[in-house]
C-alpha positions as CSV (number, residue, x, y, z in Angstrom):
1,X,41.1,3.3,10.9
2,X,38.6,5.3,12.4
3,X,35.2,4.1,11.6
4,X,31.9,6.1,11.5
5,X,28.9,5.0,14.0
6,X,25.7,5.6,12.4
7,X,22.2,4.7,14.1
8,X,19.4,3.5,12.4
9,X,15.8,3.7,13.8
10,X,13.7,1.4,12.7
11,X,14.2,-2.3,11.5
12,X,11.6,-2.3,8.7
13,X,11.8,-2.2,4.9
14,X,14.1,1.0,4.8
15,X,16.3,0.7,8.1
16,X,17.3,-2.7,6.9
17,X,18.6,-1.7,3.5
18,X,20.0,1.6,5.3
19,X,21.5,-0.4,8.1
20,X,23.1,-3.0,5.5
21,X,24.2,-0.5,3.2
22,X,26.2,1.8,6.0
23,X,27.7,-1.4,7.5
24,X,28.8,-2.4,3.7
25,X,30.4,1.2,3.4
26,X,32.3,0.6,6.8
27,X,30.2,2.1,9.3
28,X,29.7,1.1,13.2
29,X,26.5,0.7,13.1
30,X,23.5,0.0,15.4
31,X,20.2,-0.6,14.3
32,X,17.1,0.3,16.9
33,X,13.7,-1.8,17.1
34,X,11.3,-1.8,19.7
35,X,9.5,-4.9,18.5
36,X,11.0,-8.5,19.6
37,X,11.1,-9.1,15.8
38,X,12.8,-6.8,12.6
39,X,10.8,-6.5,9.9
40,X,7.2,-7.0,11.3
41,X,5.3,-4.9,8.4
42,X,6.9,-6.4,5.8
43,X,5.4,-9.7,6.8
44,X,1.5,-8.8,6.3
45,X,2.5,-7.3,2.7
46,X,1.6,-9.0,-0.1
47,X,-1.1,-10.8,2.3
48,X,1.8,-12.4,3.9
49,X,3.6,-13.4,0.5
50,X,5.3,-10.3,0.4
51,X,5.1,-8.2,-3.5
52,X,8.4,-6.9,-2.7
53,X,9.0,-4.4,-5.4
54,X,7.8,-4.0,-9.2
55,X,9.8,-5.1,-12.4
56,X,9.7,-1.9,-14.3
57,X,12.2,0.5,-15.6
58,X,13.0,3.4,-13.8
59,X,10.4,6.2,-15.8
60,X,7.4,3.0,-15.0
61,X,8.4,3.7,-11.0
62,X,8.2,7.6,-11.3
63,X,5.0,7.3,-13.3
64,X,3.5,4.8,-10.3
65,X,4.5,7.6,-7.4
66,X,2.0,9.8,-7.4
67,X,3.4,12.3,-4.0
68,X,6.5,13.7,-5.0
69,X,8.2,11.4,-7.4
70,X,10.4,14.0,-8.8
71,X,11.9,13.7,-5.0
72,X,12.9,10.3,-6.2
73,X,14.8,10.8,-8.7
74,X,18.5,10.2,-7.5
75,X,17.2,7.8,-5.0
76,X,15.7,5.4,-8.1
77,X,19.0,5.7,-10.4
78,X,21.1,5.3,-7.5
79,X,19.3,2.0,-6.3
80,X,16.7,0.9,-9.3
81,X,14.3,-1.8,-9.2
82,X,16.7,-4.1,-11.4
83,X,19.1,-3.9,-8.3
84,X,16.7,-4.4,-6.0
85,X,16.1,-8.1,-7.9
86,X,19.9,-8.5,-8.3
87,X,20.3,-7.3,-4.4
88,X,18.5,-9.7,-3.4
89,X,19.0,-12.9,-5.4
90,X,22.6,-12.4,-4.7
91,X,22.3,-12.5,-0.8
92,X,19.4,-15.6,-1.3
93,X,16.3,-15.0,-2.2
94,X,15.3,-16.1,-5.8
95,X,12.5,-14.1,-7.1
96,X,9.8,-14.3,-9.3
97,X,7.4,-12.1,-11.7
98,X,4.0,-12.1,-11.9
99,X,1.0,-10.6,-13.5
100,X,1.8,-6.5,-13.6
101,X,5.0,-7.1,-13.0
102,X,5.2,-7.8,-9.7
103,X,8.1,-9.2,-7.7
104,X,7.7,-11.9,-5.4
105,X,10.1,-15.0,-3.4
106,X,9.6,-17.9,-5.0
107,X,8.7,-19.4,-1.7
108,X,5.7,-17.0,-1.4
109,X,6.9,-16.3,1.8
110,X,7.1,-12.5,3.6
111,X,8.8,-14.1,6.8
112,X,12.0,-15.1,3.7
113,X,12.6,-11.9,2.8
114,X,12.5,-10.6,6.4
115,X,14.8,-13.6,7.8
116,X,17.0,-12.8,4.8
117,X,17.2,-9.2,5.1
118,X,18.2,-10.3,8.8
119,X,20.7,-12.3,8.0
120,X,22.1,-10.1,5.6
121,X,23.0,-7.3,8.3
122,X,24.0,-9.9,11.0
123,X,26.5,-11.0,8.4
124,X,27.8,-7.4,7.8
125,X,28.4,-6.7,11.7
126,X,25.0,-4.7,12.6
127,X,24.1,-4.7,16.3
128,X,20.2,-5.1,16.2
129,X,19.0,-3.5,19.8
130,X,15.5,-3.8,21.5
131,X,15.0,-0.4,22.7
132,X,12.4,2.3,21.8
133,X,14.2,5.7,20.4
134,X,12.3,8.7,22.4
135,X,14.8,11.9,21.7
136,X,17.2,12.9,18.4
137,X,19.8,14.2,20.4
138,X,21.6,17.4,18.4
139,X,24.3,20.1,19.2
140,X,25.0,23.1,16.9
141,X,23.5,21.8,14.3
142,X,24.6,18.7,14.4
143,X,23.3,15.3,15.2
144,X,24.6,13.0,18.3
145,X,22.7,10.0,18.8
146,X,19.5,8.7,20.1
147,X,18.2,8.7,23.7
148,X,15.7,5.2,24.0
149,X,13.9,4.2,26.4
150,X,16.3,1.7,28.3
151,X,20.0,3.7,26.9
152,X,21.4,6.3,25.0
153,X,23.2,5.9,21.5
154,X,25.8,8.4,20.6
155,X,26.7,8.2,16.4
156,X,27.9,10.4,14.0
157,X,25.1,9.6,12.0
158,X,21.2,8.9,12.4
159,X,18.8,7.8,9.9
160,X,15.1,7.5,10.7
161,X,13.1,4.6,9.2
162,X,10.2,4.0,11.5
163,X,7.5,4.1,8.9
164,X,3.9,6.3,8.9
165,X,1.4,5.6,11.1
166,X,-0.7,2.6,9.2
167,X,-0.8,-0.6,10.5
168,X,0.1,0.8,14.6
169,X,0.4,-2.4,15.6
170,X,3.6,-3.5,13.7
171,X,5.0,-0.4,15.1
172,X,4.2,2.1,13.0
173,X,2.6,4.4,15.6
174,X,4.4,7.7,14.3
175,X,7.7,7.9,16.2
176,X,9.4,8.9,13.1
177,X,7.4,12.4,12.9
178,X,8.1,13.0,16.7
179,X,11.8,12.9,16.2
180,X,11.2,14.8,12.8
181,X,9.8,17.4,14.6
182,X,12.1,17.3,17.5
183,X,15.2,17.9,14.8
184,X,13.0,21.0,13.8
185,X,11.5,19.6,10.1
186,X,7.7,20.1,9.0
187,X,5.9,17.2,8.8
188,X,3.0,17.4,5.9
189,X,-0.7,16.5,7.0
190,X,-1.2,12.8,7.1
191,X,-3.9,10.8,5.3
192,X,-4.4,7.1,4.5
193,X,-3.6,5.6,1.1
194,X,-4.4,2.0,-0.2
195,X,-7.1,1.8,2.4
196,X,-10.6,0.8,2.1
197,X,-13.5,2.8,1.2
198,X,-16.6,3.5,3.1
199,X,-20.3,3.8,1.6
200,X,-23.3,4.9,3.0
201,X,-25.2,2.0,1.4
202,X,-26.7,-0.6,4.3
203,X,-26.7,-2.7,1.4
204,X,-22.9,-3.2,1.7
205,X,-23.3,-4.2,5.4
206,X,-25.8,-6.9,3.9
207,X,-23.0,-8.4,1.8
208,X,-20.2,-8.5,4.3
209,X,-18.0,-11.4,3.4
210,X,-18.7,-11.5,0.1
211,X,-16.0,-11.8,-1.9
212,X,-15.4,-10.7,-6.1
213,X,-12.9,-12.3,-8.3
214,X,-12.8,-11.5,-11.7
215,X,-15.0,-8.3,-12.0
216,X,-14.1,-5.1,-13.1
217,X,-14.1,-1.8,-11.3
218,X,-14.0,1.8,-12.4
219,X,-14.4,4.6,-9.6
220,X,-16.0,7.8,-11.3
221,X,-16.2,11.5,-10.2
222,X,-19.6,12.5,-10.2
223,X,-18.7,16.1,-10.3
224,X,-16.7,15.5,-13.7
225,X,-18.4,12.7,-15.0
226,X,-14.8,11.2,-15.7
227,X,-13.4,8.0,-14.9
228,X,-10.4,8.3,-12.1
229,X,-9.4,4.3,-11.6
230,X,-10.1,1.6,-13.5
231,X,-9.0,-2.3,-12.9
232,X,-9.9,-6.0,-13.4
233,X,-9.5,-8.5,-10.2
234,X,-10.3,-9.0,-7.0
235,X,-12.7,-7.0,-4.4
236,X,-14.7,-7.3,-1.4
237,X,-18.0,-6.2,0.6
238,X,-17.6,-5.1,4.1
239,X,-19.8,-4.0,7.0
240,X,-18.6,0.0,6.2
241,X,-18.2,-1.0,2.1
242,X,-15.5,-1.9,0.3
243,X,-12.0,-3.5,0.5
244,X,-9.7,-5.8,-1.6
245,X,-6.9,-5.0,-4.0
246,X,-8.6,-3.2,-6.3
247,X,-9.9,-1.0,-3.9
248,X,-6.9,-0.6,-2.0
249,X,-5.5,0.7,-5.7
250,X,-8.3,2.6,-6.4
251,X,-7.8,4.7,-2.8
252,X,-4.4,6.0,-3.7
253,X,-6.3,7.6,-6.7
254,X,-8.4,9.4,-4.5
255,X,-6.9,12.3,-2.2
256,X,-10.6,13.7,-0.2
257,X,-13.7,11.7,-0.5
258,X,-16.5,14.5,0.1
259,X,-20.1,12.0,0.6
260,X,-21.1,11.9,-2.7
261,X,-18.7,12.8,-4.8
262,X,-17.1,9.6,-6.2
263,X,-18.8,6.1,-7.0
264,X,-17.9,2.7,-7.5
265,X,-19.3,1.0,-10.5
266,X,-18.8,-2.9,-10.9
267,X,-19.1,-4.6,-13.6
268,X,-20.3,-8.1,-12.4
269,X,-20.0,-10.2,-15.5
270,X,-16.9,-8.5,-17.6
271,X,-16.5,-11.6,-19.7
272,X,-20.2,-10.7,-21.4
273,X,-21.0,-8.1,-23.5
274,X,-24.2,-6.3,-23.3
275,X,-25.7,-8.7,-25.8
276,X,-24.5,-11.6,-24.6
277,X,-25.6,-10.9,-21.1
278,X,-29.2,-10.5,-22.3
279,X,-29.0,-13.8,-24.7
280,X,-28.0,-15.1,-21.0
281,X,-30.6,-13.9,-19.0
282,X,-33.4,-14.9,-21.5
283,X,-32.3,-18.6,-21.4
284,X,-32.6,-18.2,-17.1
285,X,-36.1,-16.4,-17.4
286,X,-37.0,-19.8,-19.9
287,X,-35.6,-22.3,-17.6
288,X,-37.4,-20.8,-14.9
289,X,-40.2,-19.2,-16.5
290,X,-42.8,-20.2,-14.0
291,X,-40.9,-19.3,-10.8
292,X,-40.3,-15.7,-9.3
293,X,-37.0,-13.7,-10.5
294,X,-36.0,-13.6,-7.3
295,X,-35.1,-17.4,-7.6
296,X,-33.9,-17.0,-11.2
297,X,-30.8,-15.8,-10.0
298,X,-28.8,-19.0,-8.8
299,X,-26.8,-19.9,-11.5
300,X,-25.4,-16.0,-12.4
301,X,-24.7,-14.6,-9.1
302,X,-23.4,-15.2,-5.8
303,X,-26.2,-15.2,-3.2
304,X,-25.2,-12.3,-1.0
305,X,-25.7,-9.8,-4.1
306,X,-28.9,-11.5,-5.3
307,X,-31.1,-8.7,-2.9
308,X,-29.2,-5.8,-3.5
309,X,-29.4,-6.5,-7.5
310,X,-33.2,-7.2,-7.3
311,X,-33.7,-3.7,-5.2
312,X,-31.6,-1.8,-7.9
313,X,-33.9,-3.5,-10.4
314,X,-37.2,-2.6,-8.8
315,X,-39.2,-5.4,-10.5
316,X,-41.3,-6.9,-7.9
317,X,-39.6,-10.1,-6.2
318,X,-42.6,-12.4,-7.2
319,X,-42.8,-11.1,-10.5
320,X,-43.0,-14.3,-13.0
321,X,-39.9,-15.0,-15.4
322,X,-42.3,-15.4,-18.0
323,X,-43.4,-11.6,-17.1
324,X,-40.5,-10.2,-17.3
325,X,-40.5,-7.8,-20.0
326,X,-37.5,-6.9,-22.6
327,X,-37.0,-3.6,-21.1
328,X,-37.3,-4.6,-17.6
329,X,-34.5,-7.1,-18.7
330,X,-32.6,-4.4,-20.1
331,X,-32.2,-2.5,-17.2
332,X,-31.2,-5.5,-15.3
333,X,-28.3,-5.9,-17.8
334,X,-27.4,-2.3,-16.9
335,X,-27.5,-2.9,-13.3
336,X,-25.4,-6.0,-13.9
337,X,-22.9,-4.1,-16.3
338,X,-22.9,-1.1,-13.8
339,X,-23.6,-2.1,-9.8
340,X,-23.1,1.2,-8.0
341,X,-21.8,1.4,-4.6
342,X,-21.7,5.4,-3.7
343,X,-18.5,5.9,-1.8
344,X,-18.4,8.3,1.9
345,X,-14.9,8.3,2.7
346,X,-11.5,6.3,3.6
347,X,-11.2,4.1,6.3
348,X,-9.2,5.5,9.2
349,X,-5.1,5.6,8.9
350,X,-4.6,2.8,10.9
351,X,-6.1,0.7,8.5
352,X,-4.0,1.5,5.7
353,X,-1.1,0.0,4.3
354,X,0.5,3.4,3.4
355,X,0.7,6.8,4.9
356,X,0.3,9.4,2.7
357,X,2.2,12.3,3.9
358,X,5.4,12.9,6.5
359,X,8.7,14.8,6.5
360,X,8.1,17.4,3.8
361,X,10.7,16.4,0.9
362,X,11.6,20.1,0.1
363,X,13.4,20.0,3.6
364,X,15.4,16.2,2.8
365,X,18.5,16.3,0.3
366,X,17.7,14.2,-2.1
367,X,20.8,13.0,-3.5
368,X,21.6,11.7,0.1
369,X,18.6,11.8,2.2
370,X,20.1,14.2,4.2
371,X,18.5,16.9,6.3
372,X,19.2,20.3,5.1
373,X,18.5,21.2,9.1
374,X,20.8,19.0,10.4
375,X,24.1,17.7,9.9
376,X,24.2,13.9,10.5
377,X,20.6,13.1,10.4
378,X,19.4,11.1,7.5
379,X,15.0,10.1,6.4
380,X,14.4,6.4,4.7
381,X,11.1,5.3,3.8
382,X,7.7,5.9,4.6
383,X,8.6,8.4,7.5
384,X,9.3,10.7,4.1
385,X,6.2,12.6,1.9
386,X,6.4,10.0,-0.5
387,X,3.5,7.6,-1.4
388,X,2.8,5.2,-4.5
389,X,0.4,2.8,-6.0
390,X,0.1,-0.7,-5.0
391,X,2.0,-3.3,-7.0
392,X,5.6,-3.2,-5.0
393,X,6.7,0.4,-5.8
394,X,5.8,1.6,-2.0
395,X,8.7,-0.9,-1.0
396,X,11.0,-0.2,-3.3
397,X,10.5,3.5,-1.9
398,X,11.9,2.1,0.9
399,X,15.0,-0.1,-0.8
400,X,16.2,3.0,-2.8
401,X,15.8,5.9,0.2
402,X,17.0,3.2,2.0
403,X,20.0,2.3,0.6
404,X,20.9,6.0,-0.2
405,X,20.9,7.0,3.2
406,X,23.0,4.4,4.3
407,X,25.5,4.7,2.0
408,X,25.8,8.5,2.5
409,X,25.7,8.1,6.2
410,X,28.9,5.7,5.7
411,X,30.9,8.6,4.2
412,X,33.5,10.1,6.6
């Protein structure tokens, strides 16, 4: 029996699945990483506990891609995010769902699902090399193999998996765009998605470290006066301005941030109602009715934000509790309801989970992953122009693409 050699570039998310799946389908196959260690992005996801895809039917995963979903269709039927939980509970990993549906181990461990997903193609015969790939090789149209760095990989069949260019040092440093490029395809402009924002408010700077839970955040267009993200959770202040999930969500709703245009607006104390929030502050102003507001503050907010809130106020820092008067302390409701943080722009790509951008879909096939340039040569991943929102649907990208293109680089 003849059997097909296929070579995967890339031991992440995608070239894993891809490389397991063509090894399944009886394929030769060779997978190619120039780090010591597979799977080195998929450890820092989930800060380290690895949200490995979403549980939601397949329409809930379209709706959560925002960059070419469509593209996705035959991918996401063919490989679903019900298969990816069945996938991999049946080779060891029991899973678990959490709060928006989000998939994680049970151990709460990234390095499980990577020494799984190791296993898993050790046990179906793939060689794992330590090489870098450098050149597609190609011949009337066809692919050939790989030249690396240290050897040269002849196959019937290459898939490129190396990722986008976020996060350079797990090896996401754009090799999958120079081969791209080399094969002839057009690679879209790249951009940074669930990133963090930048402000041009010092005030941020004076709040570095301080960190949000249980606020709520809404990102609006100044231009349009509408709201573009919304979302409850967890945030944080930085020297250059914001970070944390929500923001890192909020980003991906964002494609250009022109200085000016969008604004964050937190709501410090969701639980409280306008009303109640004032009820609140007129029992601190009584307590401490003969002490300056600026030491009023204690009890409602952390310490970091006391300053910023008191310059948004504008009542003098020595003004008397007891001085305070009603409207003075609704505005400061206001402020607290509504603490602005102007937005400048995104942090840079490398900083980013998630490229936004790559090998332009309209040039991939995509009920195989096939290029419609040349014969052989397959795309998984985030190498493709395919991006999503945070919450596991970005890996599962890479599962479905993944598995596709192993599978139809199997076929003889």
């Amino acid at each position: 029996m003849i059997r097909k050699k296929v070579a995967v570039i890339g031991a992440g998310a995608a070239g894993l699945m891809a490389a397991g799946a063509a090894a399944e389908y009886g394929a030769s196959v060779t997978l190619i990483e120039k780090n010591a260690r597979v799977g080195r992005k998929i450890m820092i996801t989930g800060k380290g506990r690895c949200n490995l895809c979403n549980n939601c039917d397949i329409n809930g995963f379209i709706e959560n891609v925002p960059v070419n979903g469509r593209f996705l269709y035959s991918a996401i039927h063919h490989f679903s995010p019900a298969d990816t939980m069945a996938f991999f509970e049946e080779i060891g990993l029991p899973l678990k769902t959490e709060r928006g549906s989000r998939v994680f181990p049970v151990s709460e461990r990234a390095s499980d699902v990577v020494d799984t997903l190791r296993a898993y193609v050790l046990d179906k015969g793939v060689r794992i090399v330590n090489d870098t790939a450098v050149e597609l090789m190609a011949e009337n149209g066809e692919v050939i193999g790989v030249r690396c760095a240290g050897q040269t990989f002849y196959a019937d069949s290459v898939i490129i998996c190396c990722g986008g260019k976020s996060y350079p040092l797990t090896g996401s440093t754009g090799d999958g765009y120079t081969l791209a490029r080399q094969a002839g395809h057009t690679v879209t402009d790249l951009k940074p998605s669930l990133v963090p924002l930048e402000s041009s408010d010092s005030e941020c700077k004076s709040m570095q470290g301080l960190s949000l839970r249980n606020v709520a955040l809404k990102i609006v267009d100044n231009n349009s006066k509408k709201e573009v993200y919304t979302d409850f959770g967890e945030m944080l202040f930085t020297h250059f301005g914001i970070s944390g999930p929500m923001v890192l969500s909020a980003s991906s709703h964002i494609r250009e941030i022109p200085d000016g245009r969008y604004t964050a607006v937190i709501d410090l104390k969701p639980a409280l109602d306008a009303e109640k929030l004032d009820k609140r502050l007129q029992n601190d102003f009584r307590e401490n009715a003969n002490r300056d507001v600026s030491n009023a503050f204690s009890k409602l907010l952390p310490r970091k934000i006391i300053v910023p809130v008191l310059k948004k106020w504008g009542v003098p820092f020595d003004r008397k509790c007891n001085a305070v008067t009603r409207e003075e302390r609704y505005r400061l409701c206001e402020i607290l309801k509504g603490f602005t943080v102007p937005l400048s722009g995104f942090r840079p790509i490398e900083e980013a989970i998630v490229t936004s951008g790559g090998v332009k879909t309209a040039e991939i096939n995509p009920k195989t992953m096939e290029s419609k340039l040349v014969s052989g040569l397959y795309f998984a991943g985030e190498v493709i122009d395919c991006d999503a929102y945070t919450g596991g649907f970005n890996l599962q990208i890479a599962w479905s693409t993944g598995r596709l293109a192993g599978e139809s680089s199997a076929y003889l």
